[in-house]
PAVEXFI-486693 format. One record per residue (C-alpha): x, y, z; residue in one letter; residue number from 1. Coordinates in steps of 0.5 Angstrom, whole numbers, always signed. Layout:
N
<pt><xx>X</xx><yy>Y</yy><zz>Z</zz><type>a</type><seq>NUM</seq></pt>
...
END
This chain:
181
<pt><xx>+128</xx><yy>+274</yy><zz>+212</zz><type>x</type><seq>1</seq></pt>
<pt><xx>+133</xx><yy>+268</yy><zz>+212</zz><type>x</type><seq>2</seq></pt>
<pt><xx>+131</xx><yy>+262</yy><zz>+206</zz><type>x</type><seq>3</seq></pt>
<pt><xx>+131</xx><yy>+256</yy><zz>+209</zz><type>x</type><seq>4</seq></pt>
<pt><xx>+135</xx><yy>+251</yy><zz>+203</zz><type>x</type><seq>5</seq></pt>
<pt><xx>+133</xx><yy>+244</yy><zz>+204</zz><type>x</type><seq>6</seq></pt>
<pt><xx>+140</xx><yy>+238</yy><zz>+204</zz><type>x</type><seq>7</seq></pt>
<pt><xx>+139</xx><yy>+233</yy><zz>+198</zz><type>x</type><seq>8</seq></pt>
<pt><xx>+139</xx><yy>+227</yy><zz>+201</zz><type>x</type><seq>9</seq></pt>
<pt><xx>+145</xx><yy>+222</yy><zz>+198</zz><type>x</type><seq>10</seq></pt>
<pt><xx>+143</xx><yy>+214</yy><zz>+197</zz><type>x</type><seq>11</seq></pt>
<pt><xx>+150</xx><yy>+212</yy><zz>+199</zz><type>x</type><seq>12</seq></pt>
<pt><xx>+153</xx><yy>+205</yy><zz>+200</zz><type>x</type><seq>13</seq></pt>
<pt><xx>+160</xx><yy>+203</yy><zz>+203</zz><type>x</type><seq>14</seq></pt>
<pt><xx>+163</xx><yy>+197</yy><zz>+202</zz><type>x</type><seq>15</seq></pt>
<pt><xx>+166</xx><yy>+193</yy><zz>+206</zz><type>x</type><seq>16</seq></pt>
<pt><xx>+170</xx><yy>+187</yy><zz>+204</zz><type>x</type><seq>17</seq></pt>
<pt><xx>+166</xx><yy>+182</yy><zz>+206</zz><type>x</type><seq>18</seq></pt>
<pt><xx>+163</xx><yy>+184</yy><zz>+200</zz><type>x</type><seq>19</seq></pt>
<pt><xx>+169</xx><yy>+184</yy><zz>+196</zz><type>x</type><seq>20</seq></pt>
<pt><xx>+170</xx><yy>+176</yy><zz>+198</zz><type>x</type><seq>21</seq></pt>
<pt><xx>+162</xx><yy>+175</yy><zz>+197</zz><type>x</type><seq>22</seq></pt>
<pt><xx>+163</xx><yy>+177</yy><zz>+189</zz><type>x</type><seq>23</seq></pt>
<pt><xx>+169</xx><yy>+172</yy><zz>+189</zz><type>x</type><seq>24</seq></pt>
<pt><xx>+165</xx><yy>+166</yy><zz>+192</zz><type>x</type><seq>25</seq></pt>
<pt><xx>+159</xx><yy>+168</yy><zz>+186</zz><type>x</type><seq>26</seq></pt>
<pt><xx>+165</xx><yy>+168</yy><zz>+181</zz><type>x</type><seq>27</seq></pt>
<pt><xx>+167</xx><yy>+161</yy><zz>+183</zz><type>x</type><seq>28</seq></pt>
<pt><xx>+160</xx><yy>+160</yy><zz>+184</zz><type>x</type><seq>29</seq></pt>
<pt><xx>+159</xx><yy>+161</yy><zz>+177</zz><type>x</type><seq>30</seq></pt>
<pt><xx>+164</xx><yy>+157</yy><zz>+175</zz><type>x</type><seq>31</seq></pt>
<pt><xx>+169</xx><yy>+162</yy><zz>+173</zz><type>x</type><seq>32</seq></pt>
<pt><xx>+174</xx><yy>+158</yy><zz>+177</zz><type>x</type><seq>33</seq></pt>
<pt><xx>+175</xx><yy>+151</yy><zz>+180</zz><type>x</type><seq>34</seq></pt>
<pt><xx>+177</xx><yy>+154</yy><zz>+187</zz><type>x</type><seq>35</seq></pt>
<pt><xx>+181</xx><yy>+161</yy><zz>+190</zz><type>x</type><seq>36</seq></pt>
<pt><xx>+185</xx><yy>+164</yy><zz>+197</zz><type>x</type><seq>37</seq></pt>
<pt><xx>+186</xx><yy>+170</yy><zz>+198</zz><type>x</type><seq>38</seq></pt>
<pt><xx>+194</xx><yy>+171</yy><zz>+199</zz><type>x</type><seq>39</seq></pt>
<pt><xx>+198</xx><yy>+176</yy><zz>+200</zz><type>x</type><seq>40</seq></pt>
<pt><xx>+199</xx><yy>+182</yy><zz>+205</zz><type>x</type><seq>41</seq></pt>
<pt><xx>+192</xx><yy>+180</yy><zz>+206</zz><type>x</type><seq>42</seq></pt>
<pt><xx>+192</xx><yy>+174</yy><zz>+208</zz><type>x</type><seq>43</seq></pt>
<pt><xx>+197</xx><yy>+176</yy><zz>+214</zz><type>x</type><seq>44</seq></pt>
<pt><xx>+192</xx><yy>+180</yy><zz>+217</zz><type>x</type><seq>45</seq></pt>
<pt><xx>+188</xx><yy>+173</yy><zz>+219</zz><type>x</type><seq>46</seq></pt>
<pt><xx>+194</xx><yy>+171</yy><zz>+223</zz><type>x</type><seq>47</seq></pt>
<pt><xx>+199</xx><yy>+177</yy><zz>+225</zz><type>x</type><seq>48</seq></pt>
<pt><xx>+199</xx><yy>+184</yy><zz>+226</zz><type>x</type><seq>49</seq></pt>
<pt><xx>+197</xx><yy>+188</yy><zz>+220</zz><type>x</type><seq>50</seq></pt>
<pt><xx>+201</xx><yy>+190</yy><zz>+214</zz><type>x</type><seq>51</seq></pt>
<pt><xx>+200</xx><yy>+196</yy><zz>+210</zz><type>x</type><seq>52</seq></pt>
<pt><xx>+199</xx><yy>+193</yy><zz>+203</zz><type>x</type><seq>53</seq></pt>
<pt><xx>+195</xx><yy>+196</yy><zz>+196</zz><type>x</type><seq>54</seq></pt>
<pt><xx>+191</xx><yy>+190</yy><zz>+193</zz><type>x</type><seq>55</seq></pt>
<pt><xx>+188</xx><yy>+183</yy><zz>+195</zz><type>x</type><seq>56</seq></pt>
<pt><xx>+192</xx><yy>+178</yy><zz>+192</zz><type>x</type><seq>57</seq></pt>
<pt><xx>+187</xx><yy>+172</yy><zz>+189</zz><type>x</type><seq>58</seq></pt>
<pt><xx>+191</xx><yy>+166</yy><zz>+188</zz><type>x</type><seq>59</seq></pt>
<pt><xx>+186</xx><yy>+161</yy><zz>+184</zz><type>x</type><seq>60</seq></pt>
<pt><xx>+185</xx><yy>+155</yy><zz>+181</zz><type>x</type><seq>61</seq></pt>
<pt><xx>+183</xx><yy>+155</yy><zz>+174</zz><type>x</type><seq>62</seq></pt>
<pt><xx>+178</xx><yy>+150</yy><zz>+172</zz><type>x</type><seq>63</seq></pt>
<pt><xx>+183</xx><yy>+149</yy><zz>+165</zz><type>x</type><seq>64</seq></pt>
<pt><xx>+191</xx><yy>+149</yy><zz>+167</zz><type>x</type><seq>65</seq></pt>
<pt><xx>+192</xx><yy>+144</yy><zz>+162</zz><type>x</type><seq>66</seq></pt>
<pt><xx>+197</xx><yy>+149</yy><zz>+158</zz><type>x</type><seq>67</seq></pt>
<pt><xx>+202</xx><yy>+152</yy><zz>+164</zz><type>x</type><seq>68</seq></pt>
<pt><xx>+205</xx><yy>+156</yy><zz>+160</zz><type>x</type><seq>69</seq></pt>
<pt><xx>+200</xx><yy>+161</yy><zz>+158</zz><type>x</type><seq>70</seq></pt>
<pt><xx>+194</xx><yy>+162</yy><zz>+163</zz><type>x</type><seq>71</seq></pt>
<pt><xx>+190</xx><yy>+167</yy><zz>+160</zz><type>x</type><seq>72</seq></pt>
<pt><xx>+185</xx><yy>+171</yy><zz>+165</zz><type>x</type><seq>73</seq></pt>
<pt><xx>+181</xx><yy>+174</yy><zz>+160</zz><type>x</type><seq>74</seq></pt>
<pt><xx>+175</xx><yy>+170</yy><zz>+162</zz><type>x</type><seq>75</seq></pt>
<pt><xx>+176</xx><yy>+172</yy><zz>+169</zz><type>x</type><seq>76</seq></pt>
<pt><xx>+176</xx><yy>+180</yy><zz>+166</zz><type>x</type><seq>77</seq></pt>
<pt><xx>+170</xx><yy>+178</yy><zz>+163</zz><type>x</type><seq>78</seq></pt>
<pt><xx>+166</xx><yy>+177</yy><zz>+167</zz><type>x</type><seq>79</seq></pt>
<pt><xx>+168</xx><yy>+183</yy><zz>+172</zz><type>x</type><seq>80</seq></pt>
<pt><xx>+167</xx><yy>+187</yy><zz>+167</zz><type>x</type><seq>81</seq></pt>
<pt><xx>+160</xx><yy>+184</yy><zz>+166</zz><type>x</type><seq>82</seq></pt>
<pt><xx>+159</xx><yy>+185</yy><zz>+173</zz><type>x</type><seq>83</seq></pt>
<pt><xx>+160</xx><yy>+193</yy><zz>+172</zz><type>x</type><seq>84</seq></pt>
<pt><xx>+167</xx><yy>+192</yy><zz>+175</zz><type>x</type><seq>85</seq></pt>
<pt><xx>+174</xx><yy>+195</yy><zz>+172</zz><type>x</type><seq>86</seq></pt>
<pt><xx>+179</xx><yy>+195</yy><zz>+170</zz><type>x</type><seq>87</seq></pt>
<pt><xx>+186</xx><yy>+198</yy><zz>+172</zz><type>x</type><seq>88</seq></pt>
<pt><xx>+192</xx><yy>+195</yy><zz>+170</zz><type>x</type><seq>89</seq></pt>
<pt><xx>+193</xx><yy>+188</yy><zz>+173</zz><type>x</type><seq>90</seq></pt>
<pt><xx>+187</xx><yy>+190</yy><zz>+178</zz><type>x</type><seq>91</seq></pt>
<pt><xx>+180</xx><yy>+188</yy><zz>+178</zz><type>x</type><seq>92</seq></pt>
<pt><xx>+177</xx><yy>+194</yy><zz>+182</zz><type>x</type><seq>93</seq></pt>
<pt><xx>+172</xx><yy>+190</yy><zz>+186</zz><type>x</type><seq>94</seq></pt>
<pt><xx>+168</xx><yy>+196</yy><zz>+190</zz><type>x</type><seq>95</seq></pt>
<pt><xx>+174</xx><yy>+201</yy><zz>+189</zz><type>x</type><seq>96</seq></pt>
<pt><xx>+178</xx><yy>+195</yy><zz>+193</zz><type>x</type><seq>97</seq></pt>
<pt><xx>+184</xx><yy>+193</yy><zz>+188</zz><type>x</type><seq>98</seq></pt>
<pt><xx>+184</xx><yy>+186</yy><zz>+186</zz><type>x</type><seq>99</seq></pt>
<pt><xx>+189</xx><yy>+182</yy><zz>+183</zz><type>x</type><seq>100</seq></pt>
<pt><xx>+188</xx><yy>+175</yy><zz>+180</zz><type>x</type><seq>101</seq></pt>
<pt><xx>+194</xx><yy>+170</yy><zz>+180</zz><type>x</type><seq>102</seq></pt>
<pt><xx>+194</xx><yy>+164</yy><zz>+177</zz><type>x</type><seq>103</seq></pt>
<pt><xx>+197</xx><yy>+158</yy><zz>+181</zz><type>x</type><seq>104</seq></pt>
<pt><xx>+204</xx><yy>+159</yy><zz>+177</zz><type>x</type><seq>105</seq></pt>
<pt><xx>+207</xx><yy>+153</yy><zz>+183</zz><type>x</type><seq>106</seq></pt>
<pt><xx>+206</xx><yy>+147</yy><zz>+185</zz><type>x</type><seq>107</seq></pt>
<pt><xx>+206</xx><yy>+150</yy><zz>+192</zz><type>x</type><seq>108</seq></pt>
<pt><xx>+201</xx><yy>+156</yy><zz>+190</zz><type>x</type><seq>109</seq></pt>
<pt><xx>+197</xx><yy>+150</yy><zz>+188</zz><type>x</type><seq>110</seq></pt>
<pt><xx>+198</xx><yy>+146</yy><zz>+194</zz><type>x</type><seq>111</seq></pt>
<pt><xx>+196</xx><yy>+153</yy><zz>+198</zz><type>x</type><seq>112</seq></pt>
<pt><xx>+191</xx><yy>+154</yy><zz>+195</zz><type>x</type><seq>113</seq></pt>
<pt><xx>+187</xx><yy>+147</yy><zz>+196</zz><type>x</type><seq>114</seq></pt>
<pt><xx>+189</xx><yy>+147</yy><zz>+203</zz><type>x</type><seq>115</seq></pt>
<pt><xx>+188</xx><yy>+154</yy><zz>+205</zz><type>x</type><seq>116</seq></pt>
<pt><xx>+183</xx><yy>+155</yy><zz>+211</zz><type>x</type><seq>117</seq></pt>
<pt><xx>+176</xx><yy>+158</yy><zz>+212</zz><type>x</type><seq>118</seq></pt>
<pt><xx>+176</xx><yy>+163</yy><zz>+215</zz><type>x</type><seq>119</seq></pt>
<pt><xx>+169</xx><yy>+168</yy><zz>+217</zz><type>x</type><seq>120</seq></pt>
<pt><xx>+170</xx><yy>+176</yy><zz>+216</zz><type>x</type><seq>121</seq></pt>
<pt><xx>+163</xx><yy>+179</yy><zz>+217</zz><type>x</type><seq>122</seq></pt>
<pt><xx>+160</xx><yy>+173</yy><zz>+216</zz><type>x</type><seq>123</seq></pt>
<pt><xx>+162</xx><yy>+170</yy><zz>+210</zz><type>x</type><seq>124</seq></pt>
<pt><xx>+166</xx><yy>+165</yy><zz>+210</zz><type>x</type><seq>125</seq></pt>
<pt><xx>+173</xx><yy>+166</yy><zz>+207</zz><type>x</type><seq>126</seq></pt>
<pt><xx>+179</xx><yy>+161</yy><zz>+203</zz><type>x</type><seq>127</seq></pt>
<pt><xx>+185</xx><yy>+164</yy><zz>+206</zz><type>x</type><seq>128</seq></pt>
<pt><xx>+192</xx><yy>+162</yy><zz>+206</zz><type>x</type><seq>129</seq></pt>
<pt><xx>+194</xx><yy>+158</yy><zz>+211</zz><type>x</type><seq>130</seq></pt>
<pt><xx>+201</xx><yy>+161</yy><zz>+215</zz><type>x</type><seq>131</seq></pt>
<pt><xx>+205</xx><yy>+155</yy><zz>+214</zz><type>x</type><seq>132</seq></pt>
<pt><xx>+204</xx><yy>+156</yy><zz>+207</zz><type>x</type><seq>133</seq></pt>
<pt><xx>+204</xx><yy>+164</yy><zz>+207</zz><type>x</type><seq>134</seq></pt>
<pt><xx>+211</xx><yy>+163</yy><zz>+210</zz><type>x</type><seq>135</seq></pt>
<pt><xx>+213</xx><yy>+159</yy><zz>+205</zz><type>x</type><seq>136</seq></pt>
<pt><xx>+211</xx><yy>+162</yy><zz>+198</zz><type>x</type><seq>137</seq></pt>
<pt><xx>+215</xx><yy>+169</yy><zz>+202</zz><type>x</type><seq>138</seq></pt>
<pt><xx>+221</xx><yy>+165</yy><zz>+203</zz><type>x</type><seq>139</seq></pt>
<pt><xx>+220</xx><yy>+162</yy><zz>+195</zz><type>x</type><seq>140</seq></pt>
<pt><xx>+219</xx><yy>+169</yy><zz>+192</zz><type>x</type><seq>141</seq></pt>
<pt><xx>+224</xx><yy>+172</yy><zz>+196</zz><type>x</type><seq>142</seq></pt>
<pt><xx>+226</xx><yy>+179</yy><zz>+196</zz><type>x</type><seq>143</seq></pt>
<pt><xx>+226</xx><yy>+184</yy><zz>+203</zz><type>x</type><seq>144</seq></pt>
<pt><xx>+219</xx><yy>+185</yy><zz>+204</zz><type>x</type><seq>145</seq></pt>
<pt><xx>+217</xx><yy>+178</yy><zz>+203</zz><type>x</type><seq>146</seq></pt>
<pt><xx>+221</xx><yy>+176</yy><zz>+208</zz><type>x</type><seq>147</seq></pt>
<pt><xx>+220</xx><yy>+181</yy><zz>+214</zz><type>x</type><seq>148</seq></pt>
<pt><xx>+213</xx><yy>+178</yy><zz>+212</zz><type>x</type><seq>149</seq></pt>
<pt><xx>+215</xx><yy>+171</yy><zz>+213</zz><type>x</type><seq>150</seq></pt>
<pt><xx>+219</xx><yy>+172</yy><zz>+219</zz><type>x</type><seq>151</seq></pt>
<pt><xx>+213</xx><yy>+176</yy><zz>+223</zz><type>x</type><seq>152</seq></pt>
<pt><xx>+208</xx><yy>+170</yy><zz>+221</zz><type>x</type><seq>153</seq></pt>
<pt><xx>+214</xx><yy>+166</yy><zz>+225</zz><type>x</type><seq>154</seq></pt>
<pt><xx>+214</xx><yy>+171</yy><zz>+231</zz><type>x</type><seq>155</seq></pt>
<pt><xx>+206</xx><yy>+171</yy><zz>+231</zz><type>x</type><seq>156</seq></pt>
<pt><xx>+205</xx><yy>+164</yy><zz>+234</zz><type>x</type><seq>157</seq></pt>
<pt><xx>+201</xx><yy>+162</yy><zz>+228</zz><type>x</type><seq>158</seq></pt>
<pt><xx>+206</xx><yy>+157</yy><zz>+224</zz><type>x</type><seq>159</seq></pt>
<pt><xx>+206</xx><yy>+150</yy><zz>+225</zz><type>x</type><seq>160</seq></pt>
<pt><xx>+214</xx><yy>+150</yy><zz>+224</zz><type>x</type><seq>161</seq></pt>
<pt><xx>+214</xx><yy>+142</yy><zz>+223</zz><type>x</type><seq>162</seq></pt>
<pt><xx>+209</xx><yy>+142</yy><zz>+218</zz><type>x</type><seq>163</seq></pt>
<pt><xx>+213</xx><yy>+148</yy><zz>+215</zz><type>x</type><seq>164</seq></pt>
<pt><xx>+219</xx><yy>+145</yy><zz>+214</zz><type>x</type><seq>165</seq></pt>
<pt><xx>+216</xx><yy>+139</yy><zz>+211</zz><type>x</type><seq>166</seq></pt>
<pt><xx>+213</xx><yy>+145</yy><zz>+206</zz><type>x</type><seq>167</seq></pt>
<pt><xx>+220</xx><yy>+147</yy><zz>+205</zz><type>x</type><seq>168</seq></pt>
<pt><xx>+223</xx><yy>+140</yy><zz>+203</zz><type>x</type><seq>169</seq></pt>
<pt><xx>+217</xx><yy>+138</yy><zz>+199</zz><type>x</type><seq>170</seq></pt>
<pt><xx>+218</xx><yy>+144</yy><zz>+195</zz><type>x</type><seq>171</seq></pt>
<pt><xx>+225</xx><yy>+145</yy><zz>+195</zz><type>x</type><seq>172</seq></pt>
<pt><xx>+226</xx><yy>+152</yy><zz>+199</zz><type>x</type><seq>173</seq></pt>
<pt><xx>+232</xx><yy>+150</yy><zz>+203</zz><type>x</type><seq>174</seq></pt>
<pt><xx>+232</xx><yy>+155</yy><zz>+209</zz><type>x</type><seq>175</seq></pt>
<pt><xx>+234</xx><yy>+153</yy><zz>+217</zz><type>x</type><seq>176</seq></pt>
<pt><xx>+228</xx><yy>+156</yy><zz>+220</zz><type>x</type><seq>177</seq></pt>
<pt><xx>+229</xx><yy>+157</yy><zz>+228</zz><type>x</type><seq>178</seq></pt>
<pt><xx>+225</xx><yy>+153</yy><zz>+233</zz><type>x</type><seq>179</seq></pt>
<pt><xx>+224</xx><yy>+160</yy><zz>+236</zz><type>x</type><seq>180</seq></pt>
<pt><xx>+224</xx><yy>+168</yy><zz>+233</zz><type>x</type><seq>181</seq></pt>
END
């Protein structure tokens, strides 16, 4: 006679980004930092097709940035790890998504960053990168895949190219953006 063997039952909850972005909201909330956006390969995603990347870029606003030179996010660490999150390297694993904290290091990061736009994912509410400015901080940094990333924000339609260009002047990133791609 064949035993019937009875299936465990697992209690198993994905995640989903929408609740990365809800742990960075009460990050903020909790004073840890005066404002973020997300930026990066990530941010693209709001404007352009998809593009493969590793990690969620987290450009913040630290509620102390008197001293440039030296940043510390050792109470940003902190308070992941008080959350239960680890650490990897660089990354903060927030529900097993990578995410890397980065300090305004510019004045155009910082100007990102508090003109970013509000976008909804899932229902909550997400500071993101505007494409104008996206396609500025690829343009600053450099290097061939940050460019290919600006040129497939000009190609998508979503960049405003007077506002870019007055971006780059203010900044002094001197590139001859084309009227069409």
């Amino acid at each position: 006679m064949a035993q019937i063997v009875s299936r465990p039952q697992y209690n198993v909850r994905v995640f989903s980004l929408a609740d990365v972005f809800r742990v960075l909201i009460r990050m903020r909330d909790e004073a840890r930092v005066l404002e973020y956006a997300i930026g990066g390969a990530t941010a693209v995603l709001f404007y352009a097709e998809p593009t493969r990347t590793y990690d969620l870029d987290v450009f913040l606003l630290l509620l102390d940035d008197s001293d440039a030179s030296f940043v510390s996010l050792s109470g940003i660490y902190s308070w992941a790890q008080e959350q239960g999150f680890t650490l990897d390297a660089e990354h903060v694993m927030i529900h097993g998504v990578p995410v890397q904290f980065l300090p305004a290091y510019n004045q155009l990061v910082a100007e990102a960053v508090r003109e970013a736009r509000v976008h909804e994912y899932e229902g909550v509410a997400v500071p993101v990168i505007g494409p104008e400015h996206l396609t500025a901080l690829a343009l600053q940094a450099g290097g061939a895949r940050r460019r290919e990333r600006a040129w497939q924000l000009l190609e998508s339609g979503a960049v405003d190219r007077m506002k870019l260009r007055g971006i780059l002047d203010a900044h002094g990133i001197a590139i001859d953006i084309p009227d069409d791609v």
